[in-house]
N, C-alpha and C positions, 0 to 999 in steps of 0.2 A: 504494500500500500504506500500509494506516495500523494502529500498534497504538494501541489505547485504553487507556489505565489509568486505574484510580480510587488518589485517596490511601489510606495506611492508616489502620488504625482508630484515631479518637481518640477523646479524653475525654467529647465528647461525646453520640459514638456510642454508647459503652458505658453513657448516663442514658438514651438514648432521646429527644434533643434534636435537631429538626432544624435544622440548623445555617446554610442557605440561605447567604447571602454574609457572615456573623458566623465565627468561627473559633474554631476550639483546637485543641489540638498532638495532637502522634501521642502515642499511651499507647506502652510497652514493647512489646506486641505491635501496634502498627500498627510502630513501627520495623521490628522485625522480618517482616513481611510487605513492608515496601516494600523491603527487601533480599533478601527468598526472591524478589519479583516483578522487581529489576532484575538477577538473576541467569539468571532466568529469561529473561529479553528478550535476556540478553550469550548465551545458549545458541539462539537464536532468529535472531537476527538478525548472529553472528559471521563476518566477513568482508565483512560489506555497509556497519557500522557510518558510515563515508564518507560513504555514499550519504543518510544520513539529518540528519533535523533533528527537535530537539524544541519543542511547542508545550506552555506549562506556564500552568495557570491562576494568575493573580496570588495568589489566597487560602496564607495562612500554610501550610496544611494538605498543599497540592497545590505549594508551592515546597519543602517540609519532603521530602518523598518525592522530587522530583525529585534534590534536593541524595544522597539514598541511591542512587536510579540512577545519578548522573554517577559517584560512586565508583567504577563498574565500566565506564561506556561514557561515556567522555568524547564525549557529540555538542552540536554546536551548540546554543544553547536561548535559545529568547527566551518573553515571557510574552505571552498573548495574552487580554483579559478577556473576550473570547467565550468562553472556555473556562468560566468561572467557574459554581458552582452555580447553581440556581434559586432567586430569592428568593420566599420568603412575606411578606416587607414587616413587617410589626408581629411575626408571627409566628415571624420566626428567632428562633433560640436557644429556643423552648419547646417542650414536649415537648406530645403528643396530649391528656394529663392536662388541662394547663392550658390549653391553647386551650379545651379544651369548659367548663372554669369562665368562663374572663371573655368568652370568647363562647357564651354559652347559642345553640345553636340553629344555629351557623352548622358542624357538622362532621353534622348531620343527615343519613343517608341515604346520607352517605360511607362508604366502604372504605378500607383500607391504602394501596392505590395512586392513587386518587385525591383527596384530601382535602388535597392541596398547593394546586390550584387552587379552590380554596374562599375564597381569604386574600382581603379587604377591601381590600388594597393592594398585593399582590404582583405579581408578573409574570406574565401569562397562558402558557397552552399557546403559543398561536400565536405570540406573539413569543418564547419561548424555543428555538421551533422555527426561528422564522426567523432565530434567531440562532446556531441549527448550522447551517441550511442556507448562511448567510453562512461560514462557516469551510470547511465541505465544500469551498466554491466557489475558495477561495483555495488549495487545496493544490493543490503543483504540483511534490512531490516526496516518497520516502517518509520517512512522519511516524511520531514516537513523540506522542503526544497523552498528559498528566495532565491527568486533570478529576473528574467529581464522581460521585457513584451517580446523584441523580435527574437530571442535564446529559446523563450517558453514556449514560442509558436515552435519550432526547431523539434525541443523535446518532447512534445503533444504527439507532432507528426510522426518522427521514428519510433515514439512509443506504441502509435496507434498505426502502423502503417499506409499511412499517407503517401500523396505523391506531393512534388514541389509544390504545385498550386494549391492543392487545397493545403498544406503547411501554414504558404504563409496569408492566405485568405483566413484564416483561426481569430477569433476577436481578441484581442487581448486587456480584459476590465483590470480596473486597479480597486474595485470595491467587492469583490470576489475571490473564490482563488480556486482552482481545478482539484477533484481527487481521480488520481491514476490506477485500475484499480483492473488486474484480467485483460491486457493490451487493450481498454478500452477507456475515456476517459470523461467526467462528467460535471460542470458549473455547480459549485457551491455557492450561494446568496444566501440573504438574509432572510426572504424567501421560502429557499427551500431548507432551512435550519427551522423558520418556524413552523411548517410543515411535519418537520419530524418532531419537533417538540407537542407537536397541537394534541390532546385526549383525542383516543377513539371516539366517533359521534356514534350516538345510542342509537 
């Protein structure tokens, strides 16, 4: 059993920068999402907590929201840099704007979802793939996993066997967080927490 989560929202979420293995902190309301979602997980996983360990990506972003989880579930946690985003290389930290200025031509023909691997010196698909399918392989008990939006779509897909498209088409909420569960995988909310909580109706 693995749950996934992504950090909350940060500053530079909210320009439209992506942020690749460069960093910035949680805004106000990413705080607050990484505490609606570790409360969420203490409602989720209450009573098992023991049994689990967490894998936290090194980046500021994803140790920042971890540090709001343990507030409520004190679990093991070590950092693991597989977990860490996907880089674009040159192009972390810029926004779609400005890639298409100082690189005339190279975001041609792209979409939303796939215009990460476009970058001139980033990390390709395959090895970011290969590099969740390396973590998959090491879990050998149930996991809380913090990682990234475009790493989480990454790990969803070779957990679930996917192809490229539907990978990286995966939504990726920062008020939720996935449980991975029989290579299949499925949205946690608040939702559907209350759902499980609700009395049988008579």
């Amino acid at each position: 059993m693995i749950y996934l989560l992504r950090h909350g929202e940060t500053v530079w979420n909210t320009l439209g920068r992506f942020q690749g293995q460069q960093d910035s902190p949680l805004t106000t309301r990413g705080v607050e999402q990484a505490d609606f979602v570790a409360n969420l997980l203490r409602a989720e996983i209450e009573g098992e907590t023991q049994t689990f360990e967490m894998h936290v990506s090194p980046l500021g972003r994803t140790r920042e929201t971890a540090e709001r989880v343990q507030r409520v579930l004190p679990l093991a946690s070590r950092e693991d840099a597989r977990l860490m985003e996907v880089s674009v290389g040159c192009w972390d930290g810029m926004t779609m704007f400005e890639i298409d200025m100082e690189y005339p031509g190279k975001l041609d023909g792209s979409d939303i979802f796939d215009w990460y691997f476009r970058t001139p010196d980033g990390e390709s698909f395959d090895a970011a793939c290969a590099r969740a399918k390396s973590w998959l392989a090491d879990i050998r008990r149930p996991t809380v996993a913090i990682s990234h939006g475009l790493f989480g779509r990454l790990l969803r897909g070779v957990y679930a066997g996917l192809s490229r498209r539907e990978m990286l088409e995966l939504p990726v909420p920062q008020d939720g967080f996935y449980r991975l569960c029989g290579g299949a995988f499925s949205l946690v909310t608040g939702a559907s927490i209350s759902r499980k909580l609700a009395p049988a109706s008579e």
